[in-house]
LOSE-189084 format. One line per 4 residues: number of its first residue (from 1); their letters; for each residue x, y, z of C-alpha. Coordinates in pm, 1 decimal, decimal comma. Layout:
BEGIN
NUM = A = X/Y/Z ~ ...
***
This chain:
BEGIN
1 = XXXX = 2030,9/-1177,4/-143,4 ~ 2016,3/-1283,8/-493,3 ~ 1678,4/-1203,0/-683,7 ~ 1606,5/-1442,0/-985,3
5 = XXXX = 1440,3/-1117,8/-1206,8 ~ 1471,1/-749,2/-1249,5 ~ 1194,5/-556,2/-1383,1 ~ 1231,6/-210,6/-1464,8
9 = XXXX = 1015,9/77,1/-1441,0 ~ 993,5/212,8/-1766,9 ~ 704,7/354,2/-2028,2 ~ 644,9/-20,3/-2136,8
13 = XXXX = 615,2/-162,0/-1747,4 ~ 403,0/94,8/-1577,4 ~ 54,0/158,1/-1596,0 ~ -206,0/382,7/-1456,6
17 = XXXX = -510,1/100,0/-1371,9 ~ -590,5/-188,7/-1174,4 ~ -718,2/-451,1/-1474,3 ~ -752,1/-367,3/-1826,2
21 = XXXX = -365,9/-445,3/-1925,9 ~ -196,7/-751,3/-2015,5 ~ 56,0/-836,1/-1821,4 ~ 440,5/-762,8/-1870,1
25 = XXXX = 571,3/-1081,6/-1653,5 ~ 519,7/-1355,3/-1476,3 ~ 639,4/-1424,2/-1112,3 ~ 649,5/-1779,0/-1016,2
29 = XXXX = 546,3/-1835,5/-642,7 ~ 837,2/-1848,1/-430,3 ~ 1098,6/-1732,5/-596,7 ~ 1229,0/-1328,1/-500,9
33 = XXXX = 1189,2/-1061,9/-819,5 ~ 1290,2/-729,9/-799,0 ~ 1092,7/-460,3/-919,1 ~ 1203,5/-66,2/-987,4
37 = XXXX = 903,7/165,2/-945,7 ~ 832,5/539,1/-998,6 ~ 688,1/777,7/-773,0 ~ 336,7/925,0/-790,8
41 = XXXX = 440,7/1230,4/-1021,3 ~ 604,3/927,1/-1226,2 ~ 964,4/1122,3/-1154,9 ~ 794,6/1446,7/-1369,3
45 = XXXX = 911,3/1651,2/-1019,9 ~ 1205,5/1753,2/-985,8 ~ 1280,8/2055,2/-857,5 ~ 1046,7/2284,6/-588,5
49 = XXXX = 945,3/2508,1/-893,6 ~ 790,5/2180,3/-1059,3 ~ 414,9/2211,3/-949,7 ~ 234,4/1877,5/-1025,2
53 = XXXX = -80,8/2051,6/-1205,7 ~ 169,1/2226,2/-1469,2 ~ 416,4/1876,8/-1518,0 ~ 220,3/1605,0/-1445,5
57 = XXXX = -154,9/1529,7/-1666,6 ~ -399,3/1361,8/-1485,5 ~ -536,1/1091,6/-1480,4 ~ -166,0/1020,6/-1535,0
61 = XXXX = -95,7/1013,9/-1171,8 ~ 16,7/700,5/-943,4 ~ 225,7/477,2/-1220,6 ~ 250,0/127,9/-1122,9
65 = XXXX = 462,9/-149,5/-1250,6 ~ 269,4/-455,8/-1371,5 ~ 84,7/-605,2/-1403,9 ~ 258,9/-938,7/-1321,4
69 = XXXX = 104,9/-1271,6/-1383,3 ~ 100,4/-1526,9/-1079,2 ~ 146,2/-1882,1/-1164,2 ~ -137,0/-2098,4/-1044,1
73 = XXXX = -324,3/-1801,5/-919,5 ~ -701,9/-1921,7/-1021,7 ~ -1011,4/-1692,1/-876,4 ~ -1150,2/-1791,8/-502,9
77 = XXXX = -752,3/-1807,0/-435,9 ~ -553,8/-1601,6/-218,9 ~ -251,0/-1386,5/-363,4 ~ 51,2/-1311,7/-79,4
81 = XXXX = 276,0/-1080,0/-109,5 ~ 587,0/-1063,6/101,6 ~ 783,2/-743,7/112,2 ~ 1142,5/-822,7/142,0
85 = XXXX = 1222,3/-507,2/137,2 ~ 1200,5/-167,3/20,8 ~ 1473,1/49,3/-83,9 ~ 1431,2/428,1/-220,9
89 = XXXX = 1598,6/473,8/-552,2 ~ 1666,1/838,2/-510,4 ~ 1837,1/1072,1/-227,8 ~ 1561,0/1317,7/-309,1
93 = XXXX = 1181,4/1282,8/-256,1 ~ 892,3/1538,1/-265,9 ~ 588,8/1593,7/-131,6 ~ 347,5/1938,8/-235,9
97 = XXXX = -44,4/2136,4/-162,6 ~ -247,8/2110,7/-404,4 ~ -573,9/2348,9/-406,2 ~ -910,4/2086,3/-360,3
101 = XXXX = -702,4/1801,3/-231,8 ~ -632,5/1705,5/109,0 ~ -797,5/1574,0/452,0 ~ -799,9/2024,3/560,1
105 = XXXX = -931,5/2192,2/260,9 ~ -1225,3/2195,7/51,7 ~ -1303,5/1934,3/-227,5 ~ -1604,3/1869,7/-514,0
109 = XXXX = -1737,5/1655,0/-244,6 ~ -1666,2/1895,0/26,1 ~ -1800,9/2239,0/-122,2 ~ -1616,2/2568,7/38,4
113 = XXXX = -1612,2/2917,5/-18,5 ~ -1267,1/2985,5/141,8 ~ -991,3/3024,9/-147,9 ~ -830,1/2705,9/-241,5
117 = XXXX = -482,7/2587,3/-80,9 ~ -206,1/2716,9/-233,5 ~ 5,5/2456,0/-483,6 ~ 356,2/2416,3/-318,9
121 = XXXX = 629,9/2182,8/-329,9 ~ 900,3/2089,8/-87,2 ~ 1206,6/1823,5/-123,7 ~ 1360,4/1623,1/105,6
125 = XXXX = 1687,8/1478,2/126,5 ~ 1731,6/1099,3/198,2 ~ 2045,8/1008,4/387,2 ~ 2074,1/594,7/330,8
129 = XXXX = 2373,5/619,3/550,4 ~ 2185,3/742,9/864,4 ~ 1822,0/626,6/757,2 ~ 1695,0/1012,6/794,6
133 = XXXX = 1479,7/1220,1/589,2 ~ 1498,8/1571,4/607,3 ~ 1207,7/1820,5/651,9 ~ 1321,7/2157,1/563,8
137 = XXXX = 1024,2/2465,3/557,6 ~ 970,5/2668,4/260,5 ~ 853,9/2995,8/441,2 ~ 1176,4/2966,2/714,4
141 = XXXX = 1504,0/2796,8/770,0 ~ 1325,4/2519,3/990,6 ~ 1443,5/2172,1/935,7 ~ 1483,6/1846,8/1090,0
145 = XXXX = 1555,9/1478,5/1016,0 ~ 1271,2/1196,3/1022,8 ~ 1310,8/854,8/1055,2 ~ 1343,2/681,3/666,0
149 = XXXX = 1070,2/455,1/725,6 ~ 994,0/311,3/359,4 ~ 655,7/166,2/246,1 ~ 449,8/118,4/-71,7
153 = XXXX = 125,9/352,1/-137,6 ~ -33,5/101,8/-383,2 ~ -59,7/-218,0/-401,1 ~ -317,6/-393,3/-613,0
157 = XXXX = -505,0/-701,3/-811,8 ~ -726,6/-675,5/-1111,6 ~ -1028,0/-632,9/-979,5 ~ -1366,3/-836,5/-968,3
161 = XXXX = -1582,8/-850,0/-1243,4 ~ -1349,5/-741,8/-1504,9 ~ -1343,0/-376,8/-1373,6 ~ -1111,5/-155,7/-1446,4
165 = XXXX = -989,9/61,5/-1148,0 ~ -779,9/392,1/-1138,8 ~ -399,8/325,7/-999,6 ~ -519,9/615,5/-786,2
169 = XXXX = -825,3/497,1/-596,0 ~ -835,8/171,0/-362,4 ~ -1098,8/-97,7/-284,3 ~ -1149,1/-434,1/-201,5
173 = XXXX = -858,8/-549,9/-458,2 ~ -614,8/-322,4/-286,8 ~ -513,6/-28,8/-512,1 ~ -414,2/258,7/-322,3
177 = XXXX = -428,1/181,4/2,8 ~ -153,9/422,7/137,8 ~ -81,5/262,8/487,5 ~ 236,1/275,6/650,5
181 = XXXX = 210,9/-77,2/751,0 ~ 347,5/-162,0/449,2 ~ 686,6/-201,9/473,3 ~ 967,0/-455,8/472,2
185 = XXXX = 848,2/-776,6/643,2 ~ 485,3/-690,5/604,5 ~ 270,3/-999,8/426,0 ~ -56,1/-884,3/213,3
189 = XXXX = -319,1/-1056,1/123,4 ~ -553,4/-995,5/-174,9 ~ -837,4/-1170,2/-334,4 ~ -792,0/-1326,1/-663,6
193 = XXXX = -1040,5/-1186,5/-845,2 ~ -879,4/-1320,4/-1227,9 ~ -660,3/-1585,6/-1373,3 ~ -295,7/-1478,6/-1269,9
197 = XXXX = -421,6/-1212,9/-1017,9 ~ -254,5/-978,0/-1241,4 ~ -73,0/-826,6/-955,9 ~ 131,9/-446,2/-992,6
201 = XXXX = 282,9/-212,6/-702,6 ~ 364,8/172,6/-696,3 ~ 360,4/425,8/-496,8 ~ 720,2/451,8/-278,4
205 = XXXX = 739,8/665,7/34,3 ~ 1033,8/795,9/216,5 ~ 746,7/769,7/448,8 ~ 437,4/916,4/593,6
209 = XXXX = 218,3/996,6/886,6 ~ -92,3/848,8/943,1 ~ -366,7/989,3/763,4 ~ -152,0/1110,0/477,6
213 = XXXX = -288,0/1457,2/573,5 ~ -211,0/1669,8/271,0 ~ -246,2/1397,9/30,0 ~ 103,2/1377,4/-81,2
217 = XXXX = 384,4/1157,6/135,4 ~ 744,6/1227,6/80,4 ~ 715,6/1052,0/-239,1 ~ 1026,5/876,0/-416,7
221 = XXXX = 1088,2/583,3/-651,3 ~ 1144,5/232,6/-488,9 ~ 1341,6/-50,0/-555,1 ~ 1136,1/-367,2/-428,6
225 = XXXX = 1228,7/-715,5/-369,0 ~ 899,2/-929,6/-328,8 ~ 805,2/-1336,8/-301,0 ~ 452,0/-1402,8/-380,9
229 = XXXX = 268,9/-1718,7/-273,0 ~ -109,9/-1854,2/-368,9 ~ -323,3/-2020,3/-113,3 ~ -556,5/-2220,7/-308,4
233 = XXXX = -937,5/-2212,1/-229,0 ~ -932,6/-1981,9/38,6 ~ -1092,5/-1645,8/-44,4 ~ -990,8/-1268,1/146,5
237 = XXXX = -1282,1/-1004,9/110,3 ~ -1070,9/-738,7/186,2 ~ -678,9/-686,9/220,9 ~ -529,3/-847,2/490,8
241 = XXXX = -163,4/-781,9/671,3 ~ 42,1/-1015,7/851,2 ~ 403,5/-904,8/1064,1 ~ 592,4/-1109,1/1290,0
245 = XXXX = 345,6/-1002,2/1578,0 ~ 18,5/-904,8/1450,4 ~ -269,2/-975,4/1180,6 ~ -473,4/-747,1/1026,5
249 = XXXX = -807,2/-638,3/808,4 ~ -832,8/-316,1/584,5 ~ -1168,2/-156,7/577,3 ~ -1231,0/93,2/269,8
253 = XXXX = -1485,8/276,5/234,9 ~ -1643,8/647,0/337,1 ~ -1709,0/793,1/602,8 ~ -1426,0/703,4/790,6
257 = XXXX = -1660,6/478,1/1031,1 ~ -1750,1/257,9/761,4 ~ -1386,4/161,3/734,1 ~ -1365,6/78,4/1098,8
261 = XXXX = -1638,5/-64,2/1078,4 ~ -1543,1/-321,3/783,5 ~ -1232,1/-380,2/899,2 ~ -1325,8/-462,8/1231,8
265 = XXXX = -1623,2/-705,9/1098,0 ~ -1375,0/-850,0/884,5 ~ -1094,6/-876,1/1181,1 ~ -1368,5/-1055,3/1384,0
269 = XXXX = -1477,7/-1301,3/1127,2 ~ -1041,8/-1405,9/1114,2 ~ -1036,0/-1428,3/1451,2 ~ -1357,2/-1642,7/1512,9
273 = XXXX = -1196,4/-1873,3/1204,4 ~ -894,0/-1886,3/1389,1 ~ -1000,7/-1910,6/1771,1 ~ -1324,1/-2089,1/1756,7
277 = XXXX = -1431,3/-1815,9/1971,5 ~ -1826,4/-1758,0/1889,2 ~ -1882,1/-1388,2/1716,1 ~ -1928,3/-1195,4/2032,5
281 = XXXX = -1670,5/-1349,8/2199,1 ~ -1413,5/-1208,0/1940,8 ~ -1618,7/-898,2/1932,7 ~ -1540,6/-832,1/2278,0
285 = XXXX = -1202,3/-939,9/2262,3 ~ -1103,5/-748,6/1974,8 ~ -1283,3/-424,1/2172,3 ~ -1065,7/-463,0/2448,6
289 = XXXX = -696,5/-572,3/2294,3 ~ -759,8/-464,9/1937,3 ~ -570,6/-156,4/1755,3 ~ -695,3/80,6/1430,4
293 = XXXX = -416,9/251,4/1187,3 ~ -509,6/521,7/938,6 ~ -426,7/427,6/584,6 ~ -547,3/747,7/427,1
297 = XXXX = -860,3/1009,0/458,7 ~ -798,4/1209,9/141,9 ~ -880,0/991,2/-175,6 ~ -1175,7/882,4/-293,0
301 = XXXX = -1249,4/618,0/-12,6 ~ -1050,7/599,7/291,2 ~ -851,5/299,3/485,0 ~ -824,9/206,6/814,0
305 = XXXX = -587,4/-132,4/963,6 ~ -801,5/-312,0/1234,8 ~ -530,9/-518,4/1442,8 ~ -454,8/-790,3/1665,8
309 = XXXX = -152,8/-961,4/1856,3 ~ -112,3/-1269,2/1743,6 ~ 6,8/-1409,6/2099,7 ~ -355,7/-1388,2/2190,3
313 = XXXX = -469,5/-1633,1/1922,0 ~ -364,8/-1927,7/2100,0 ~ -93,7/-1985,7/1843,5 ~ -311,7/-1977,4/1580,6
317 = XXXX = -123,3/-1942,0/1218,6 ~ -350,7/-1730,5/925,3 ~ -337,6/-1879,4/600,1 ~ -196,6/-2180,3/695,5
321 = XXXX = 100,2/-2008,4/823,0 ~ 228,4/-1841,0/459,2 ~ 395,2/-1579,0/651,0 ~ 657,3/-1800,9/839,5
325 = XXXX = 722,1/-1930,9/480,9 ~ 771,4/-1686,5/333,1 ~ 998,7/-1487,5/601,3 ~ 1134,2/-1812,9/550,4
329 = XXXX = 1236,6/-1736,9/230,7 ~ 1383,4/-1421,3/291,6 ~ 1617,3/-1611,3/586,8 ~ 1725,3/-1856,2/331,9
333 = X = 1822,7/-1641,5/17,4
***
């Protein structure tokens, strides 16, 4: 495959916001860029001695590359984004502890008097040859290969309003979303909330459980090759996925229930578009065929994927089928 554009990461191409920068390109709907991105400790750990509170200065966390200007992106529009696909640039990643962070120790939010979690580190090795990731203990001589299952953390639009967002936190514009859904022929939708969308991704994982338990995935610069589509006058309150076989909503919010619960209200309202079924018809559908995937419970608000097969919406096509055209795309390049 031959991409049209390169873009580095580098000090001049990454930022540490949603909004509030001007952006460093433009991508022109249809055509495949390639984009280099940095991990979450913006490459500042290296070794297991490297703790993240002694290299790394918050709020300097999370770089992403962008933004990126979308022609013809206008606000009421839908962005997609088409992952091509996603390619670690590194045969080392790490993931650490840190004390106060993480979905089994205490926070600020979450007040404990049991001593904070210890700060450790631990590297893996990524085999590109055999797709494997290696898990190796830091207290024994336990290891074993994982799957290399690569996926963004953040992915993100200037949000409404003129806010200004940390690269760190996630919301209705996308931002840090950290699901494992998205990976290589993954399509996400995002509200256009300003002229251009202003559009920037971060964030590569080796991979990562569900839940991102500790807080930290096997983290690890990513090479990305992306299309990017607008659907004109057709507006997405809250990210939406699209794969070969299912459709989804992203609810984000705290507690946990209020993300099922807006993903699933936002799921139902798609499908009753779709269908034509009445709301408690696709209520009841969605309670009896319908799937939830854990994005993350350890930042600020959490994420949960409501799902559904898209052989049960009587060949229905979301978004006026961008997803076959852009896979489309990818076939043809």
């Amino acid at each position: 495959m031959s991409e049209r554009v390169f873009i580095d990461a580098t000090a001049d191409t990454v930022g540490y916001t949603f909004g509030g920068r001007e952006p460093i390109a433009t991508l022109t709907p249809g055509v495949p860029v390639r984009v280099r991105t940095w991990d979450c400790f913006a490459g500042k750990v290296r070794t297991v001695d490297d703790l993240p509170s002694q290299v790394c200065e918050f709020p300097y966390l999370n770089p992403v590359t962008g933004p990126f200007h979308v022609d013809g992106a206008r606000p009421g529009d839908t962005l997609a984004l088409h992952l091509i696909s996603l390619t670690p640039a590194s045969t080392i990643g790490f993931s650490s502890t840190f004390p106060h962070f993480g979905a089994l120790t205490g926070t600020h939010t979450t007040a404990m008097l049991h001593p904070p979690l210890e700060e450790r580190v631990w590297q893996y090795t990524v085999d590109h040859d055999r797709r494997t990731v290696r898990y190796a203990a830091r207290s024994s001589d336990y290891s074993v290969d994982l799957p290399l299952t690569p996926m963004l953390g953040t992915v993100g639009v200037a949000p409404a309003a003129g806010e200004v967002r940390a690269s760190i936190v996630c919301g209705p514009h996308g931002g840090n979303l950290d699901s494992p859904l998205l990976q290589a022929g993954t399509t996400l939708y995002l509200p256009v909330n300003a002229d251009g969308a202003h559009l920037a991704i971060g964030d590569g994982h080796a991979r990562q459980g569900d839940g991102e338990l500790c807080g930290v995935a096997v983290e690890i610069p990513m090479d990305v090759v992306l299309v990017v589509d607008v659907i004109s006058s057709v507006s997405t309150a809250w990210p939406r996925l699209e794969t070969d076989t299912q459709v989804m909503s992203i609810g984000v919010a705290r507690p946990l229930e209020d993300a099922y619960r807006a993903a699933h209200a936002d799921l139902i309202g798609l499908v009753t578009d779709l269908t034509g079924l009445d709301q408690l018809d696709a209520y009841q559908l969605l309670s009896q065929a319908g799937r939830a995937h854990i994005g993350n419970v350890v930042d600020t608000d959490y994420t949960i994927a409501a799902a559904i097969d898209k052989r049960l919406l009587d060949g229905a096509q979301p978004y006026r089928g961008t997803h076959q055209r852009l896979r489309a795309i990818t076939e043809a390049s």
